[in-house]
C-alpha positions, 0 to 999 in steps of 0.5 A: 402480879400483872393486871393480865395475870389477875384476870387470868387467875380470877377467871379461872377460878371463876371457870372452876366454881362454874363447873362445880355450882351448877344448878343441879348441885344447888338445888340438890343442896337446897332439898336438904333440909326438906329430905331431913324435915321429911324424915322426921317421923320416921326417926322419931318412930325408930328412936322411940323403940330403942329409947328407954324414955320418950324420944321426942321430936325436937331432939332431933330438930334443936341440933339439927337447927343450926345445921339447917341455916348453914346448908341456907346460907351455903344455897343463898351464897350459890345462888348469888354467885350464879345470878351475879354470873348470868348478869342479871340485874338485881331489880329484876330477881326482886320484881320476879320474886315479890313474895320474898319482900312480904317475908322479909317484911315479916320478919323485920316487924318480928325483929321490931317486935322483940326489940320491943316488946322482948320475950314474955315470961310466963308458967307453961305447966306442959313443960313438967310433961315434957311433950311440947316445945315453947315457941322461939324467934329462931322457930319463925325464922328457920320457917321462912329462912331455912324451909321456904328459901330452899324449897322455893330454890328447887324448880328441877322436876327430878329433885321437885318429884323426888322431895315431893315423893319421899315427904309422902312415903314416910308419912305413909310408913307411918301411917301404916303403923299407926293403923296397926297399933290401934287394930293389930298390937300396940305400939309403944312409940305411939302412946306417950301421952295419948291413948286411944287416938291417932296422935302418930309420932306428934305427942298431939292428935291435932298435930298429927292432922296438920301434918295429914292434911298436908300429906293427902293432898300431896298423895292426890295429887300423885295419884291426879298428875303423875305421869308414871302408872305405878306412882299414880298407884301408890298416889291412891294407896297412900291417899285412901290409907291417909284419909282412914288415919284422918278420920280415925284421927278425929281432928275435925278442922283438918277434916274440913281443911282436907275438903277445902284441898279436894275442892281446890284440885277441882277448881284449879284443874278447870283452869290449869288444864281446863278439865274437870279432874273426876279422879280426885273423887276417888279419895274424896269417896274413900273420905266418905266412906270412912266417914260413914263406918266411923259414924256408924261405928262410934258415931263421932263424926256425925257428933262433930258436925252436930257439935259444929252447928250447936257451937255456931247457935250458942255463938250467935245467941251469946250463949254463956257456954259459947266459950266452949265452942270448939273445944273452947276455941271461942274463948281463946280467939276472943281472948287473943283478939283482946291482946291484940287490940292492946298491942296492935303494932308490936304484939305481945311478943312470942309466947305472949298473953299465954298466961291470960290465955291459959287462965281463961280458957285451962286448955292452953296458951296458943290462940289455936288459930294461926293467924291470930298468933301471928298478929298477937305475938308480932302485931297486924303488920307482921299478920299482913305480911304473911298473908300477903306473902302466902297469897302473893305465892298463889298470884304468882301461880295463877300468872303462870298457870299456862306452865303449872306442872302437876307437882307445883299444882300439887304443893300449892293444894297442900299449901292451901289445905294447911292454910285451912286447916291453921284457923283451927291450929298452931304452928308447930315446930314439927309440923309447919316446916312442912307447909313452908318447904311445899310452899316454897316447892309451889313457888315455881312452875315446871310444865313445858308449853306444848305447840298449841300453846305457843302457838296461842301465846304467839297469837296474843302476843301479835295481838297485843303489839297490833292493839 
């Protein structure tokens, strides 16, 4: 074949995979594994009702696993193909996209860590229960490979909005469920384990509040910024209904994780779109509100911030009890900081120091702080990268703040009530991917420049070139 009939046959092929890898199409393949994630709940529910014995979460997700890398590997392919075509120069994709250095270092310090350290042996007596899931290096990985990547590809406002919008009404389904076990006929599928609670579908109460602290802030943040009235509405509905679950939910942490994401709507809205946004009030009366009746109902709010004050006394006055403090998270941070002061370079690897852990405090073998296990299972550099990931995502925002659309606003204020909320936390197997899919759905921004705006940047660009 002829050098011109090569060329001929290279660009039409070349001409076909244009027609077909749009942007559109790899973006929609990239919302995926979010919709899928997303879902989660729901079929937990529906298959626990039709299920003789407990159908658990990672029934679905452990096939599902695989499934997932696949659909990555297709979207970083796709992805390659359209920057090599546009003749974009690979310095330049890395320079613009600095938090994806800090995870791949992160994930290279996990992969020196297990090369290592190995995988820790250890008695989980939770697996006789059959409600949990060890950890594993392919849990780590899919967070930031599967989750992060692909919600980090979708930058269209329609699949944006509509991945954003779907994660938010199946938590509301089954919300909505959950209040009516507990207040008009019981469930099944919500009393595996525990009873008189609002564990949902996650076997754990505290679970369950990781995953409404992402929710609500999410539901706000539709009822702040979406354009259309009757989703402003349902933003509302499902925000107010979130925060009875929360309350009701009594996982204190997240309580105060939730606090921490309505403050951060306040703040960000002043220098996004330099206003005060008084409508995140509203949620934030219906969490006091709530607050209130549950207090003077049971009397167990007021209890948790009166425990929080007795547990911080006991603390400073090295109180022999301190260990107790936060229903014995003390021991197990302190515990935790111990292992990784012994190993501070390679951790201790996955799952390490849980039998010490658990020896120490009977309640469990995670340190209950997100950042602690990070930095005991993989070492400080691998805690350093992560963070510095996370934060390098908030930079990269706050620099385009001029172009920040409501729902990237909306995912980086999830982003940030989860991050409270995992000093008290575990990263879960299902519950964590929905920080990392709104972590990557906050990566970029949307919002169009109105004339005034462009007008300015004109200004300050003449300004700069004359200084």
């Amino acid at each position: 074949m002829s050098e011109n009939n090569q060329k001929s046959v290279l660009k039409k092929y070349s001409d076909a995979a244009a027609k077909y890898i749009t942007e559109y199409t790899v973006q929609w393949i990239a919302a995926i594994p979010l919709l899928l994630i997303g879902s989660m709940p729901l079929l937990v529910f529906i298959g626990r009702l039709f299920s003789a014995t407990p159908f658990m979460p990672f029934n679905i997700l452990d096939p599902l696993r695989m499934v997932f890398l696949i659909i990555a590997g297709i979207t970083a392919i796709m992805k390659i193909y359209r920057a090599v075509v546009s003749g974009r120069r690979p310095a330049d994709i890395i320079k613009g996209n600095i938090p994806f250095l800090f995870f791949a270092a992160f994930l290279l310090c996990m992969l020196i860590s297990f090369l290592v350290v190995g995988i820790p042996t250890y008695d989980d007596p939770y697996n006789d229960l059959g409600i949990y899931h060890n950890e594993g290096h392919m849990m780590y990985i899919s967070f930031l490979a599967v989750f992060f990547f692909c919600g980090s590809c979708i930058d269209l406002p329609e699949i944006k909005t509509a991945v954003i919008r779907f994660f938010v009404l199946i938590s509301f389904i089954t919300a909505v469920f959950a209040l009516v076990d507990m207040y008009l006929f019981p469930i099944p599928s919500f009393h595996y384990m525990w009873d008189y609670c609002m564990p949902g579908v996650f076997n754990n109460p505290n679970h369950y509040a990781y995953y409404l602290t992402i929710m609500i802030m999410l539901s706000t943040g539709m009822f702040l910024y979406e354009k259309s009235r009757s989703w402003q509405i349902a933003g509302l509905v499902s925000a107010v209904v979130h925060c009875a679950v929360l309350v009701l939910n009594d996982t204190f942490g997240s309580y105060l994780a939730v606090w921490a994401g309505f403050l951060f709507f306040i703040v960000t809205g002043i220098i996004v779109y330099k206003k005060f946004p008084l409508k995140v009030m509203v949620p934030a009366a219906a969490l006091v509100l709530f607050s209130l009746v549950l207090t003077t109902w049971q009397g167990s709010m007021s209890d948790n911030f009166v425990n929080l004050g007795n547990d911080v006394s006991n603390i400073a006055a090295g109180s022999e009890t301190s260990g107790l403090a936060g229903t014995s998270r003390w021991v197990l941070w302190t515990t935790a900081v111990e292992g990784i002061l012994e190993s501070p370079v390679f951790g201790q690897g996955v799952e390490g120091w849980a039998d010490i852990l658990l020896k120490r405090s009977s309640t469990g073998i995670h340190a209950h702080n997100e950042y602690l296990q990070y930095a005991l299972f993989f070492g400080i550099p691998a805690l350093i990268c992560y963070v510095g990931g996370i934060l390098a995502v908030f930079i990269r925002g706050l620099k385009h703040r001029r172009i920040m659309d409501g729902y990237t606003l909306m995912a980086l204020a999830a982003v940030f009530g989860y991050c409270v909320s995992a000093f008290f936390g575990n990263p879960k197997y299902y519950t964590a991917p929905f920080m990392f899919a709104v972590l990557g759905l906050g990566y970029n921004c949307l919002r169009e420049k109105n004339d005034a705006e462009k007008k300015n940047d004109a200004g300050d660009h003449s300004s700069a070139a004359n200084s």
